[in-house]
C-alpha positions, 0 to 999 in steps of 0.5 A: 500500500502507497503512503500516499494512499495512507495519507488519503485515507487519514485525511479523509477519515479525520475529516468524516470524525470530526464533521460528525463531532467524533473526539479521539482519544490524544495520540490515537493509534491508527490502523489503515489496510488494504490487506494485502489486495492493493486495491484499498478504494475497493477493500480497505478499511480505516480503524483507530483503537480507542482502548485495548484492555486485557478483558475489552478492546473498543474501535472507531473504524471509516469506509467509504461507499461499497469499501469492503471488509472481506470475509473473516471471522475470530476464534476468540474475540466477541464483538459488537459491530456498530453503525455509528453513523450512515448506513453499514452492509454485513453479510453474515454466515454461520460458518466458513462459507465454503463449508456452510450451505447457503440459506443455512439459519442461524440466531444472532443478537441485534440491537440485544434481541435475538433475530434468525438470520440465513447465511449469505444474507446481508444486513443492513444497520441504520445509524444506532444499530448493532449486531452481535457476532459470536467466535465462528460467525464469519462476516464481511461488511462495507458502507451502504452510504457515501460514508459510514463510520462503525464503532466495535466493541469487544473482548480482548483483541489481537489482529495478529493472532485471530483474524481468520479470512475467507481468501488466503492471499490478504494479510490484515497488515499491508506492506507500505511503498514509501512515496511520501512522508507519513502524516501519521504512523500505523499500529502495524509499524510499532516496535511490538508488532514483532514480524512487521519491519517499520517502514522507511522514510520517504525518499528526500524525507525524514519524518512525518509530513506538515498537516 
């Protein structure tokens, strides 16, 4: 992924949080990935961890129109998806979909009531809806409004370890192509993040790039 798309993507999300008064924490953590497609107009995703606590873990996360999150499910994290703004699309299955019969029935909990869902479907949360979703309960989701801005509240998290994805070929961290200098540095180029090496700068650069 280009740092110039990095960049853009910073841009706009910043900008959509705060048209819509959404206060981030100081020195928030960002999260920008096209994993691993290089097509992040299509598949990406922008992601700001707000707490992550041994026992519970929040996000505020922006996508554009039609911007996917692909398919992919966790073997130990339960989360709450939430529609925090515009208009959210998710397609829900019961288990892996190459596995799962489509239009198998199962029960999710939206908006804390139980409701049946067949695997395949898409639902679609208005601003203030939320869905339940269970370790094994593979989802995809993607904005069904110019711009949609999700919130996730969770269990304990770890993006390394349980991200389980459908397609093989996407990896949740994208490699960075430096073509400018950073506005903002990723989660996935901290120290920690052991089997990630941290981007280069910019050719001509050494540091973060003016707002």
């Amino acid at each position: 992924m280009k740092r110039s798309e990095i960049n853009r993507a910073y841009r706009e999300a910043k900008a959509c949080f705060e048209k819509n008064n959404w206060q981030l924490p100081p020195e928030p953590r960002w999260d920008i990935s096209d994993f691993g497609l290089g097509e992040f107009d299509k598949t990406g995703l922008v992601l700001v961890n707000l707490a992550e606590e041994a026992e519970y873990c929040e996000k505020l996360m922006y996508c554009r129109n039609n911007q996917v999150t692909p398919l992919h499910t966790h073997a130990k994290k339960k989360e709450d998806i939430i529609c925090r703004q515009g208009r959210l699309a998710m397609e829900l299955w019961a288990g892996h979909p190459e596995k799962t019969p489509k239009g198998k029935s199962f029960r999710l909990k939206r908006n804390g009531k139980e409701f049946e869902v067949h695997s395949g479907d898409v639902a679609v949360l208005e601003a203030g809806e939320r869905v339940t979703l269970t370790p094994g309960i593979y989802h995809a989701f993607w904005g069904a409004s110019e711009e949609c801005v999700i919130g996730e509240v969770s269990t304990a998290n770890d993006d390394v370890n349980d991200n389980y994805f459908v397609n093989s070929e996407i990896g949740r961290y994208p490699g960075i192509e430096e073509d400018e200098c950073p506005l903002v540095r990723l989660v996935s180029e901290e120290p920690y993040i052991g089997h990630l090496r941290p981007a280069t700068p910019a050719k001509g650069g050494d540091g973060f790039a003016p707002l």
